[in-house]
C-alpha positions as CSV (number, residue, x, y, z in Angstrom):
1,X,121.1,70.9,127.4
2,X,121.1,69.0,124.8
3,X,125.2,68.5,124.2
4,X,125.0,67.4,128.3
5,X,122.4,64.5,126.9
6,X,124.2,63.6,124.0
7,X,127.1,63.1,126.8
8,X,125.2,60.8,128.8
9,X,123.8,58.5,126.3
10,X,127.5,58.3,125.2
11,X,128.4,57.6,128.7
12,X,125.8,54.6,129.1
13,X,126.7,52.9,125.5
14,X,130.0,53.3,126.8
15,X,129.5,51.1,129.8
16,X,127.2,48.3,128.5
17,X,130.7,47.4,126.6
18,X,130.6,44.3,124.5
19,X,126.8,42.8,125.7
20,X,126.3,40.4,122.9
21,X,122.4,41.5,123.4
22,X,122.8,45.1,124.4
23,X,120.1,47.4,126.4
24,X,119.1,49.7,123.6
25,X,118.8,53.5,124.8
26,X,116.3,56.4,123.5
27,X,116.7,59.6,123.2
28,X,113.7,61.3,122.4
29,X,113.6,65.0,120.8
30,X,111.3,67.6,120.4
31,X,113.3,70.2,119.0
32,X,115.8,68.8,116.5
33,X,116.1,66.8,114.1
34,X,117.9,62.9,114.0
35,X,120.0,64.1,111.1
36,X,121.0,67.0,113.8
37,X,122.0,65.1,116.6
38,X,123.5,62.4,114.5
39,X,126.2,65.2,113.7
40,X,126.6,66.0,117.1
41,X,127.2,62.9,118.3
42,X,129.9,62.5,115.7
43,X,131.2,65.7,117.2
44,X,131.2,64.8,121.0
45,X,133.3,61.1,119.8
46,X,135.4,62.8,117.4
47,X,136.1,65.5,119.6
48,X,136.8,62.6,122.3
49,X,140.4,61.9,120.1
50,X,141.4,65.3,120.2
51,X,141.0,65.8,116.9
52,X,137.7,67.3,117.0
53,X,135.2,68.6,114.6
54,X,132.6,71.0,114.7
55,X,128.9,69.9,114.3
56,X,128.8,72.6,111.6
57,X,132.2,70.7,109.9
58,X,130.5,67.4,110.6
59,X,127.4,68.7,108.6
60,X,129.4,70.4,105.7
61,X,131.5,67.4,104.9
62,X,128.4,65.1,104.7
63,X,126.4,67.0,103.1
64,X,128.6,68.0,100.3
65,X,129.5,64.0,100.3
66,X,133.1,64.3,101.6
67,X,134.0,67.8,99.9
68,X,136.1,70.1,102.6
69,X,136.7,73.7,101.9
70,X,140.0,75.3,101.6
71,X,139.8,76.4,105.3
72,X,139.1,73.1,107.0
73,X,142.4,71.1,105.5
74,X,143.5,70.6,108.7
75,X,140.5,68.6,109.7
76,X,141.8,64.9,110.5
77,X,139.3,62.4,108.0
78,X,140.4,59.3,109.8
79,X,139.0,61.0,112.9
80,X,135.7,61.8,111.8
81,X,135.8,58.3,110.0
82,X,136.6,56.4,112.9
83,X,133.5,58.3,115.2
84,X,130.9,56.7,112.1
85,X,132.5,53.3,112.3
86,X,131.9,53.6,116.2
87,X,128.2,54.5,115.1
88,X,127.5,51.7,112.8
89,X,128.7,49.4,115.2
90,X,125.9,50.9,117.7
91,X,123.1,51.1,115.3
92,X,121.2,48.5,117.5
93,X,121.9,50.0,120.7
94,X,120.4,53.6,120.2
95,X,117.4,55.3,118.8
96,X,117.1,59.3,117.9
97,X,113.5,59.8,118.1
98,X,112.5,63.4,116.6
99,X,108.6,64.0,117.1
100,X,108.2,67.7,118.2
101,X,104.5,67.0,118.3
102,X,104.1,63.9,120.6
103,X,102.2,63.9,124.1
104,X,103.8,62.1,126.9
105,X,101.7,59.7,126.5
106,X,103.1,58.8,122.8
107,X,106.2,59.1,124.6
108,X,105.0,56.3,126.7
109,X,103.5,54.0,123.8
110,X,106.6,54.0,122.0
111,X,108.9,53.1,124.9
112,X,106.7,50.6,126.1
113,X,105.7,48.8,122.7
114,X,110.4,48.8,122.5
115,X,110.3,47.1,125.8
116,X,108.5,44.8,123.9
117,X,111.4,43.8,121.9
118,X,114.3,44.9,123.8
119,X,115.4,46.0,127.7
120,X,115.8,49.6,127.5
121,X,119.1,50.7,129.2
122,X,118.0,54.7,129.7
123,X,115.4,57.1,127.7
124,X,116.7,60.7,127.7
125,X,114.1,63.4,126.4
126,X,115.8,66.5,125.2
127,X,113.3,69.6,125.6
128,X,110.9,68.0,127.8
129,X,108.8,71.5,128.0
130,X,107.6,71.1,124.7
131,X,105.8,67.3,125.3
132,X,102.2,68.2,124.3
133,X,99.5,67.6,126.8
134,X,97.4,64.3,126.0
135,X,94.7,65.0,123.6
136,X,92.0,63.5,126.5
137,X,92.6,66.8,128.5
138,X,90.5,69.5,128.2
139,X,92.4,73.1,127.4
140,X,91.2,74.1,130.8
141,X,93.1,71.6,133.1
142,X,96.9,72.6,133.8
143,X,99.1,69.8,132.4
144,X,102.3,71.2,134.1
145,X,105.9,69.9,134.9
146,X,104.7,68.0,138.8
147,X,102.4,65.6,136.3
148,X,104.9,65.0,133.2
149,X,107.5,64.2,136.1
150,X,104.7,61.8,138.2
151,X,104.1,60.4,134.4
152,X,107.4,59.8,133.2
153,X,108.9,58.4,137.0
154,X,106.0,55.7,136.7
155,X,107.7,55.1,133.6
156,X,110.9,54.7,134.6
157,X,109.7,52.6,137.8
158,X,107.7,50.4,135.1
159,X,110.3,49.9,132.4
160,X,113.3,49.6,135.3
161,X,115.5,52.4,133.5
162,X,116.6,55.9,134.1
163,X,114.7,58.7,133.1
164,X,116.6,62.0,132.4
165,X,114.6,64.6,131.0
166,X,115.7,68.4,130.7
């Protein structure tokens, strides 16, 4: 699920092209980290030159600050080089935002106090099952899927952006 997200946030940056004041897209997560992601999204547009990397190759080489072992020589630097030039020219456009605690309802805050600042293109949120319930219910009501999804389509009607949640 979360590779298919990565995809489509790719897919919309793709398409907003050269905007000189771009929509700027969040991707919310509840299960991993920025750091995480940010590899695989290096993987996804390095693996979109056909000289792909693995996220696990991506993460080796920058943690060990550019050191490859023996066995991954045939990785192609320029590649990998050329998907974090592609990401520093984004850096504007797109926000990871890892908060495995949040309720929807921090969810909302945030994206409404970036509408303050910015249009937002598309908010993806990657493990939506694990959005807490808001601290004003009691443990006895059932927060379930029907009212996240009636909470985050107001959202999207509100903000005038897509929603994808999985």
């Amino acid at each position: 699920k979360t590779s298919m997200l990565l995809g489509i946030l790719l897919e919309w940056m793709g398409q907003t092209g050269g905007d000189p004041d771009p929509e700027v897209f969040l991707f919310y997560s509840m299960d991993e980290s920025d750091v995480r992601l940010y590899h695989r999204l290096l993987s996804l547009v390095a693996a979109e030159t056909g000289n792909g990397w693995t996220i696990r190759e991506v993460e080796n080489y920058l943690r060990k600050q550019g050191s490859l072992p023996v066995d991954h020589q045939l990785l192609d630097l320029e590649t990998l080089e050329q998907a974090r030039q592609r990401f520093r020219d984004w850096e504007n456009r797109f926000q990871l935002i890892y908060q495995p605690g949040w309720t929807v309802a921090e969810v909302e805050l945030h994206a409404r106090q970036t509408v303050g600042s910015r249009q937002v293109g598309g908010i993806l949120i990657d493990h939506m099952q694990r959005l807490c319930a808001p601290k004003v219910m009691s443990r006895t009501q059932n927060f379930d899927g029907v009212q996240l999804g009636h909470r985050l389509k107001t959202l999207a009607v509100e903000l005038s952006c897509p929603i994808v949640a999985s």
